[in-house]
N, C-alpha and C positions, 0 to 999 in steps of 0.2 A: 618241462611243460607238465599240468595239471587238468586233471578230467575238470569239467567235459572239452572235449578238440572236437572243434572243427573244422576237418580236411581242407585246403587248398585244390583249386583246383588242377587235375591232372595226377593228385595227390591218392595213395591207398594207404588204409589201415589196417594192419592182421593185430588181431587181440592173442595175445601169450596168455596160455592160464597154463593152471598146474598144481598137481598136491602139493601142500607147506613142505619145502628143506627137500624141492627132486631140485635146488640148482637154477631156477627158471631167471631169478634175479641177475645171476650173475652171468648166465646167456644173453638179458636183454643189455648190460651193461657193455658185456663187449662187441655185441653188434651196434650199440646204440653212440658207447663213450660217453656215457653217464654214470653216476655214482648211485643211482638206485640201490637200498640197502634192503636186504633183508639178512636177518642172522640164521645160525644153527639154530633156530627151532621156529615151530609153528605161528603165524598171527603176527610177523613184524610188520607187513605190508599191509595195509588197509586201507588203503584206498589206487585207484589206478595211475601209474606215472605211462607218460607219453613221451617218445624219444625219436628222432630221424634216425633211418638204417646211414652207417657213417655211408657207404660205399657201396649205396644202392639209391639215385636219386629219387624222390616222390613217395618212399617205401616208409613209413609211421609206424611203427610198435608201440602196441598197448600191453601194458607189462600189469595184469588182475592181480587181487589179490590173491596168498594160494587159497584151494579149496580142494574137495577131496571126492565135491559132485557139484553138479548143478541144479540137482534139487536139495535148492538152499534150505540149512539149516542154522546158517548164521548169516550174519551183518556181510561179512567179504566174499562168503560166497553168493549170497543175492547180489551182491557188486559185479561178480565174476560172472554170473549169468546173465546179466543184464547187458554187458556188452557183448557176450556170442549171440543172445537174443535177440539184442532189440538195438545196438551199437551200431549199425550200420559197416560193421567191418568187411571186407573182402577176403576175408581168409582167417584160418585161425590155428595157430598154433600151440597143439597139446604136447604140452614138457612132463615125461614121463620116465622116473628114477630106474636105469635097469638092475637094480637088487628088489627092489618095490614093485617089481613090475605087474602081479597081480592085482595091488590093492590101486595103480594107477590108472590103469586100462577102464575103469567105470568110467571114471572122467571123460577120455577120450571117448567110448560108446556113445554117452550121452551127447559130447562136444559134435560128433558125426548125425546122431539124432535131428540137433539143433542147427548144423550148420551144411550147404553143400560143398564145400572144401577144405579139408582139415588135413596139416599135416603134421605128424607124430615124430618129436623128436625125442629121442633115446639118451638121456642125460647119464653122468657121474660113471663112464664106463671103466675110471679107473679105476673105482671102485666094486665096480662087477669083475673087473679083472681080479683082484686083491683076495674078491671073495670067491674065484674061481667058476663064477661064472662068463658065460661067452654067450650074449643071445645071438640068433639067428634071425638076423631084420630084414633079409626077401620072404622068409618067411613068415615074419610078422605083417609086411606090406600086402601078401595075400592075403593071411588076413582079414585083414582090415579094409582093404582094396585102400591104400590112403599110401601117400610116399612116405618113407621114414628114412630119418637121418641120424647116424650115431654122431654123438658131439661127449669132448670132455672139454670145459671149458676153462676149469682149471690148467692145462694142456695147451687149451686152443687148437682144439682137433675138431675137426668136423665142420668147422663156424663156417668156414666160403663156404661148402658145399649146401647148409642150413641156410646161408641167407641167398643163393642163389634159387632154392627149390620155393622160398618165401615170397621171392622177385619173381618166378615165374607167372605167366599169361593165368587166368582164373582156369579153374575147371567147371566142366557140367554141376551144376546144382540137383540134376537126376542122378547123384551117384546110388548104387547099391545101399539098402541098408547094410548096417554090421551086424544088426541080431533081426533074427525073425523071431514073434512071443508067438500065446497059441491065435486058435484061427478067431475065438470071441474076442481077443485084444484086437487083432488087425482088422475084425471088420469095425466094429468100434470106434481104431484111429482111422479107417478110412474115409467112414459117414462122418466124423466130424470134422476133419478136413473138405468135404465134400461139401459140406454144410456152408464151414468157413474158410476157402483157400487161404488166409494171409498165415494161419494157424500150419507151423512147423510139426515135422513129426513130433520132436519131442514137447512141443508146446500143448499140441493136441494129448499124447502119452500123460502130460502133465495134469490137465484140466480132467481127462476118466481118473488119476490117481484121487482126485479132490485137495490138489494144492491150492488152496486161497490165497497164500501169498503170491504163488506165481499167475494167479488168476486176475490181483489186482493190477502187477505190472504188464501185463500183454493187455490189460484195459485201458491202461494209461499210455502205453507204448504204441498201440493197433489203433485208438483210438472206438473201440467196441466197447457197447457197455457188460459190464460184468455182469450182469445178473441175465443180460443174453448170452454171454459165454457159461455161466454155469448150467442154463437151461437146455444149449443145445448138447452139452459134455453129458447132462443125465439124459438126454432123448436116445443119448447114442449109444450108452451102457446097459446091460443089463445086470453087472454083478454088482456087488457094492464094491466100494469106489475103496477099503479097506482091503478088500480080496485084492483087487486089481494093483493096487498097492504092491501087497505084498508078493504077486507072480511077479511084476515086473522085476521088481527090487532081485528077487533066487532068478531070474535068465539072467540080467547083468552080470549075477556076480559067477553064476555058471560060466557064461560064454566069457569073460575076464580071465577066469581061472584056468576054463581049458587051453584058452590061447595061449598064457603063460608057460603050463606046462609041455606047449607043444612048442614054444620058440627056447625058451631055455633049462626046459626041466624040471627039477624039483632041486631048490637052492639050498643050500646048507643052512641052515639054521645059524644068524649071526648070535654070539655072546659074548658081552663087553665083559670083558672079566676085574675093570675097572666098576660097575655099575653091581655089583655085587657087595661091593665097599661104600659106594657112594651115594646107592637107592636103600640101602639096608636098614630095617625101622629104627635099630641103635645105634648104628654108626653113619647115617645120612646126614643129621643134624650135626653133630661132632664135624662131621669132614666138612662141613658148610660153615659153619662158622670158624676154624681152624684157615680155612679160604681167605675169608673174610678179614678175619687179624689178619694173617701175612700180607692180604695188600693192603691195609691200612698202616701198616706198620712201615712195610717198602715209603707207601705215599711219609708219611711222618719221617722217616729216616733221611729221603733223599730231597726233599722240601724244601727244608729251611734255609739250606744254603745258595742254591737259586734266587730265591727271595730276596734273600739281603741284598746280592747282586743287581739282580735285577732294579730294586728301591734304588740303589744307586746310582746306575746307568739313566734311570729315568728322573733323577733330581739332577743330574748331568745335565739333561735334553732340557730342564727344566730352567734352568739356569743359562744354558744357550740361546733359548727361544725368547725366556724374559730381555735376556739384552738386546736382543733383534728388534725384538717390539716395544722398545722404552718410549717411543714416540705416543704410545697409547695415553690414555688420559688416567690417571690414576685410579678413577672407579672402576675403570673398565679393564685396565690391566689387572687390579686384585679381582675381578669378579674373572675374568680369564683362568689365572693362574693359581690364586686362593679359594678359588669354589670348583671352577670345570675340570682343570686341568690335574689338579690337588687329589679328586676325588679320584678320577679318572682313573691315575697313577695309581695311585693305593691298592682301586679293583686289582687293578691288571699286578701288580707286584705280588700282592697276599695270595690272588685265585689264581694264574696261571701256573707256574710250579706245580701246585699238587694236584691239578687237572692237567696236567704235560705227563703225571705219573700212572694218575688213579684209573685215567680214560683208559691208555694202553692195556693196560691189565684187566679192567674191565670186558675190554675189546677183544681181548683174547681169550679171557673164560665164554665169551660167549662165541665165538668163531672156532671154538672146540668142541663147541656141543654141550657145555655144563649147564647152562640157564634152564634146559627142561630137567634136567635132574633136580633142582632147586624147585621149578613149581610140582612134581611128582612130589617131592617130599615136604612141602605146603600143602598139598593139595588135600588130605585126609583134615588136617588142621581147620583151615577153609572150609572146606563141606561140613564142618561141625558150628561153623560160625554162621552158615548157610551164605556164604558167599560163593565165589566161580573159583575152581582150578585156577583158571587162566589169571585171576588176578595179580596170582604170584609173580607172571611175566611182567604185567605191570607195574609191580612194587620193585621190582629190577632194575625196572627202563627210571623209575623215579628215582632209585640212588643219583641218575647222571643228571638227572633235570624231572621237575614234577609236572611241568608244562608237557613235559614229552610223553611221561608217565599217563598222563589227563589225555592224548591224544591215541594214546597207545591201549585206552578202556573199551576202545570198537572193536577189539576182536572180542570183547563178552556176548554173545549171543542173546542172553537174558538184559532184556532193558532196564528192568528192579536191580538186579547182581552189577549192571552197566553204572548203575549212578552209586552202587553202594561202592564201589572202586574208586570211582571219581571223587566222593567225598573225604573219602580217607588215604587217599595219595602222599597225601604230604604230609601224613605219616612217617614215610621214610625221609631221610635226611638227602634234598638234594646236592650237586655238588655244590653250592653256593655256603650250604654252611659247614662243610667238610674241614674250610681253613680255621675258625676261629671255635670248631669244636677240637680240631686235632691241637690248635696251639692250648687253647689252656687248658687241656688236657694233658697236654705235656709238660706244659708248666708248674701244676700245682699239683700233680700224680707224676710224677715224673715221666722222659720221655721212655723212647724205644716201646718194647711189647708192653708196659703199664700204659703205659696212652694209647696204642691199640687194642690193649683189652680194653680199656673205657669206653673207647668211642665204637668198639662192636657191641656193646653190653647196651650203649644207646640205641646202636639200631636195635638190637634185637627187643629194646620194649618201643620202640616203635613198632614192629612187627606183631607185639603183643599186643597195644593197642588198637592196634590195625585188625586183629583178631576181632578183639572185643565190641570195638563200635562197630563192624559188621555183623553183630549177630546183635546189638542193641537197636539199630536199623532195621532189621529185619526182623524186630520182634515189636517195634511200634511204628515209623511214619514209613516203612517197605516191607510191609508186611507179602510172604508168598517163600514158597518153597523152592529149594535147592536144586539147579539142574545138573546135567550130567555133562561130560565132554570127555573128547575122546584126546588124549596128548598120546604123539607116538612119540618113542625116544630117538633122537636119530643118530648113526653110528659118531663116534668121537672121530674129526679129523684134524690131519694137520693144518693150521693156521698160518695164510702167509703173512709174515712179516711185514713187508712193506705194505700191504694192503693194512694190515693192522695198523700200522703208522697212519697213514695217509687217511684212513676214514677216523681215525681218534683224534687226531689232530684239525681236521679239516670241519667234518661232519659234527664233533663235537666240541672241542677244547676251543677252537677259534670259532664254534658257532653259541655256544656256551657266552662266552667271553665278550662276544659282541655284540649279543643282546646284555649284557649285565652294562658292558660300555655306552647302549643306548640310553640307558634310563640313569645310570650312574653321573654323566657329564648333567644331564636338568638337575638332575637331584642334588649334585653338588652348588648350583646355582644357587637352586632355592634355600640350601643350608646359609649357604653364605649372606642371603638376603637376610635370612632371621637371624643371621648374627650379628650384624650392621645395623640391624633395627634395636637389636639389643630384648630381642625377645627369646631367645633359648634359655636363659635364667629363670625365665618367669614360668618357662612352660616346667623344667626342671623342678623346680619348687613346687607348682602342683603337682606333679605325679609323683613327687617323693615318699606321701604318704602312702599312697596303693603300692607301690614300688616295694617300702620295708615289709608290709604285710606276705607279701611272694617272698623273702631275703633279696629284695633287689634293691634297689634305688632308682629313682628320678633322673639322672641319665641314664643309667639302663635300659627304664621304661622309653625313653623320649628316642634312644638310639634305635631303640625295636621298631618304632614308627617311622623317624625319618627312614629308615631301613626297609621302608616296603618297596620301592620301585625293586630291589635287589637284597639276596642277604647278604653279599658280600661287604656290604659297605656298613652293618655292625659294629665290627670292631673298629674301623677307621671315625665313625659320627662318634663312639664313646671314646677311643682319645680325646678325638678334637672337642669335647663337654670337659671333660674332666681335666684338660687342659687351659682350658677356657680360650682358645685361639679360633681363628674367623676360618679353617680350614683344617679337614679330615685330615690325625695326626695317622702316623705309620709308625711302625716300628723296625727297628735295622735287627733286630735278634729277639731271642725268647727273654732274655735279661732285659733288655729296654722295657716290653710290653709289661714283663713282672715290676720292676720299680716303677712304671704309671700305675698299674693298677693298686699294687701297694699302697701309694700314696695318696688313692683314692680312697681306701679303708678297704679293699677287697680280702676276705678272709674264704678258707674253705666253704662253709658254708656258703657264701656267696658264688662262688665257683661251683659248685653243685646246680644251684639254682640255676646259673645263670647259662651250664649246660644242657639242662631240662628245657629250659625254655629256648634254649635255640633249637632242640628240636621241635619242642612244644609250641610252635607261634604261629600266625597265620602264615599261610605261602606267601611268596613276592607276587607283585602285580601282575606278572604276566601271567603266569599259572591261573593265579583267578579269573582275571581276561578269557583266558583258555577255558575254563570252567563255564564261563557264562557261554562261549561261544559254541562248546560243547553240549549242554546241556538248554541253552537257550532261555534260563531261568536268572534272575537274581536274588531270588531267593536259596534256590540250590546254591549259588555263588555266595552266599552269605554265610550258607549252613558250612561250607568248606571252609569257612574263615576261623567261624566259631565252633567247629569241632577241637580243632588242636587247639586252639586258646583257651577251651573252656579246660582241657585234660592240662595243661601246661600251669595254670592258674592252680587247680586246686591240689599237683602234684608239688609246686613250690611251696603253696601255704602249710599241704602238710609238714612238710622239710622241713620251712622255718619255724611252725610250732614244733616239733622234735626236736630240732637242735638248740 
């Protein structure tokens, strides 16, 4: 289920929040039995999933995005406040890391502020064990006056007893504050609650700080007009709303801190002694790209022989199902099996293999904790180009899909830095054209580590481009300055396995694969139809010319188009051209695909180009889809089409005047 829910009757919702990487995900998954993902690092989650407690009837989990407070300073955290605020929940559960436990407890203060029953659950205690800490949670529960529950969910420790205290009868909504400020704050929040009962403490806390954003959502949510909520917040103040700001902000973090030290001390100081190697200004880069090869190399290595197999198995199926269905009418049979089915095949033969490889491994740098070491050491790069820290997570999530990449631009805070991501996404090579850049890469530079150095040396000017037209954006049509973010690192853990499987496979490889299969079987249709009409010659011969000017040719060019519902389908439209057959030819090995291309006059030179521009093209349809849905613009949707076309264009033409 997808926000916004609403409840059934008899039905309750308790809202989960929590800072990025305390674990919260992977608690609502096992109370819930959902795959809700978030990874080892901050900003996976952006927007709220909704889930039944398995074995708790009537019981809803609203699983927020993390956040680190509720006075929002980003996109997921105004998500995250908006449902302890104004979500109608019945409760609310603060997931709070105990090695982190100081920099968590804001959170829950504020979440106690906001809400009259909160209960604090005590995450990753295996790893408070590991690091030698032991909190003492009766006494964090006095505290706080709030129940708390230790939970490792990796383990599945704690979880009945968490969802049993979640399942309990509400409590008093007159609970105790958890911090008292000085007496001109409290009289303050008093008269403006007195003013406006609907106005929570923290909402009232909010409106003296002079939060305008949270000033328009309790206008739109309460149904009061703003500009009488900001009227009565200055009748009620006498400091400026800056001062009050900033006492609040030092109690928070006072009364956070001493709590801390008074439940589990003073923690040892964690040090990755791997992150000394891996954040390091000279050898970050190195070890990242060194990454990079070896899984592209593993993917190319163990690839191809799947492939063939698989091509087989399914000209098998293909050949059993034709004789099944000989009763069809001869159009309709070839439009079947020489357009839908042909294509179909193809997708799933070339792309699944090295997305059955590349995802796992992917899956697992990132469920170790690597992906923020990767934007940490983007991140100086980026700030020079005046784009976001964070879009480095972005340009991550777009190696596996750019549609994902394009959805995955909301945790930018900055709306300018938000679209400048968006645009250049597809920058990175998603997994669609992974196959037909690792094969003729392997083909015409030989395979093993020369094909994976290539095709890392692709990414990494995609990365460079990606550098560059964020800071050419941001010097003419997004014009504005560079903001700041805060990534924490978070310790390296182990990754389990079968989760690793199960979400790569599931989540990605077969979700991947079946959107490329939606669009793949019409596309094949439609191929077939212009081949029957006898019109792909024609189109071929006009785009011949524009085609030589890049080193390419007119099926090239005509393969790159039909090729938009998907990239995958590329190389299967330019056999089937250069073959001149009514269906998407395949290849059974690297030797097949080299004598077609051969015989089609394919020279190095053309190989180069023709790698350039399969990074260099517009994204597939659904990415752009995603672009206009995101951005709400088709014009922005246009500009993401033509940024990599326009860099792909003139990086070919210079080639082919050099060579």
């Amino acid at each position: 289920m997808s926000a916004p829910y609403s409840a059934a009757p008899g039905e309750r919702v308790v809202a989960m929040c929590g800072s990025p990487n305390v674990g919260k995900s992977t608690i609502f998954n096992r109370l819930t039995g959902l795959r809700q993902h978030t990874g080892n690092w901050s900003g996976k989650t952006v927007g709220c999933a909704y889930g039944r407690c398995r074995l708790c009837d009537g019981l809803v989990i609203a699983d927020a995005p993390g956040a680190c407070s509720l006075c929002a300073c980003s996109g997921e955290e105004a998500i995250a406040r908006d449902l302890v605020c104004f979500g109608g929940v019945s409760r609310v559960c603060v997931v709070c890391d105990a090695p982190g436990l100081a920099r968590a407890l804001p959170l829950a203060i504020m979440a106690m502020e906001a809400h009259g029953d909160v209960v604090l659950c005590l995450s990753l205690l295996d790893e408070a064990e590991r690091c030698g800490i032991s909190p003492d949670m009766e006494r964090l529960s006095r505290e706080l006056g709030v129940p708390v529950v230790g939970v490792s969910a990796s383990r599945g420790e704690g979880l009945d007893e968490l969802m049993r205290c979640l399942a309990a009868p509400p409590r008093s909504s007159e609970a105790e504050p958890p911090l008292r400020y000085s007496a001109e704050i409290e009289r303050a929040v008093a008269g403006l609650r007195a003013a406006e009962p609907r106005l929570s403490r923290f909402l009232a806390l909010g409106l003296l700080r002079g939060d305008s954003d949270l000033a328009a959502s309790a206008s739109a949510k309460l149904g009061i007009e703003r500009a009488e909520l900001i009227r009565l917040a200055d009748a009620a103040r006498r400091e400026p709303p800056e001062k009050l700001d900033l006492e609040i902000a030092e109690a928070v973090s006072r009364r956070a801190g001493g709590i801390a030290r008074a439940v589990i001390g003073e923690p040892p100081e964690p040090r990755a002694r791997l992150d000394r190697v891996l954040t390091h200004p000279l050898l970050g880069l190195p070890c990242m790209l060194a990454l990079l090869a070896l899984t592209l190399w593993l993917t190319i290595s163990f690839a191809n022989l799947p492939s063939q197999y698989l091509a087989l198995g399914l000209d098998w199926l293909s050949a059993e199902l034709s004789q099944a269905l000989g009763f069809l009418p001869d159009w309709a049979h070839s439009a079947v099996f020489d357009g839908m089915w042909a294509t179909a095949a193809r997708v799933t033969s070339v792309m699944l293999p090295p997305m059955a490889i590349f995802f796992p491994l992917f899956t697992l740098l990132e469920d170790l904790g690597y992906l923020p070491r990767v934007a940490f050491n983007l991140d100086g790069a980026l700030q020079k180009a005046h784009g976001s820290g964070k879009q480095a997570l972005t340009m991550c999530m777009g190696l596996g899909c750019n549609a994902a990449g394009v959805v995955g631009c909301r945790i930018i805070d900055s709306k300018r830095e938000r679209l400048i991501a968006v645009l250049t996404n597809s920058f990175m090579p998603c997994n669609g054209r992974f196959p037909a850049l690792i094969a003729v890469s392997a083909l015409f530079f030989g395979g093993g580590l020369a094909a994976a150095g290539l095709v890392s040396a692709l990414i990494m000017l995609g990365v460079l481009l990606t550098l560059l037209y964020s800071w050419l954006l941001s010097k003419t049509l997004l014009r504005g300055l560079p903001s700041s973010f805060v990534l924490e690192l978070p310790p390296y853990r182990r990754a389990d396995p079968a989760a690793v499987l199960l979400r790569s496979v599931l989540d990605r490889t077969l979700f991947v694969l079946r959107r490329a299969l939606a669009v793949a079987a019409p596309a094949g249709l439609a191929i077939w139809a212009l081949s029957r009409l006898g019109l792909l010659p024609m189109l071929v011969a006009v785009l011949d010319f524009p085609g030589r000017l890049i080193g390419l040719d007119g099926a090239i060019l005509l393969a790159f188009i039909l090729g938009l519902p998907a990239n995958e389908l590329v190389i299967p439209i330019l056999l089937m051209l250069i073959s001149g057959s009514g269906a998407p030819e395949d290849y059974s090995s690297l030797a097949s695909l080299g004598a077609q291309l051969a015989a089609a006059g394919w020279t190095v030179k053309t190989a180069v180009c023709f790698l350039v521009f399969m990074l260099l093209h517009p994204p597939c349809a659904t990415t752009l889809l995603t672009v206009k849905s995101e951005t709400g613009s088709w014009r922005c949707t246009a500009l993401a089409a033509a940024l990599p076309l326009a860099a792909g264009v003139m990086i070919c033409a210079a080639i082919n005047l050099i060579v």
